[in-house]
N, C-alpha and C positions, 0 to 999 in steps of 0.2 A: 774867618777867611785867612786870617793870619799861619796856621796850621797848614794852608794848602801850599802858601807860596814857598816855604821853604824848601819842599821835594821837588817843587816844579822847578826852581831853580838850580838842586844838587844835580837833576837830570838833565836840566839843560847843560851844565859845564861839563859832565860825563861825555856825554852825545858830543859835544862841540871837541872836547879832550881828543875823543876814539876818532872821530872824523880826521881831526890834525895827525894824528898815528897814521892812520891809515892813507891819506894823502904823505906823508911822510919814506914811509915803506913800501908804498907803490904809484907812485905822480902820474901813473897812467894806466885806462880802465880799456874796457871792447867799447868800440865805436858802437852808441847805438841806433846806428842808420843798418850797419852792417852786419850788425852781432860779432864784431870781432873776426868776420871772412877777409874784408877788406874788396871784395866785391858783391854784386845782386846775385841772387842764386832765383833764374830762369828755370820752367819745366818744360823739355822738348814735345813735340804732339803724345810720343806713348809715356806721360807723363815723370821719366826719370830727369831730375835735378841736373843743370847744366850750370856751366860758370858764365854770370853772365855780366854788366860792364863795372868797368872798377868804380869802386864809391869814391865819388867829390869829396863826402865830408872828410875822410880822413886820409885821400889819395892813395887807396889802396893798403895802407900801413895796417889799418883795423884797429890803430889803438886812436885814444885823448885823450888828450891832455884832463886832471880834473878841475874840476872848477876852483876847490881849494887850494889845491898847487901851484893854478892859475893866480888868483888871488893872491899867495904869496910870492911869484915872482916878480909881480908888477910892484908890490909893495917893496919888496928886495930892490927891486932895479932904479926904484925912484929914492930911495934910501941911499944906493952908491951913486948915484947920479949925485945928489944932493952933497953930499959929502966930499966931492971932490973940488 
């Protein structure tokens, strides 16, 4: 068993590493309510694609926040909060 945990854990800090990079170099991803339109996309009777109301989740923007970003700002914010 011992043989197994050591790649499950080289992979997990990998993953966990690439995850922080990439939260890093882009803090925000396509909304996926929206696919990144930032509204619902309606089809008229002769079925051609219409614009249809803006998305709540991310008020039209089409992006979010990620989770990991998210994650680090609250940890940031509570870190200068504490500090002061």
């Amino acid at each position: 068993m011992t043989p197994l945990i050591l790649p499950a854990i080289a992979a997990t800090i990998l993953v966990t590493l690439g995850y922080a990079m990439v939260c890093a170099a882009s803090p925000f991803g396509d909304c996926r309510r929206c696919g990144g339109l930032g509204f619902a996309l309606r089809n008229d009777r002769h079925g051609i694609p219409k614009r249809g109301k803006t998305c709540r989740r991310c008020k039209g923007v089409g992006k979010r926040i990620r989770l990991g970003r998210h994650a680090y700002n609250l940890a940031y914010r509570t870190w200068r909060s504490g500090t002061r």
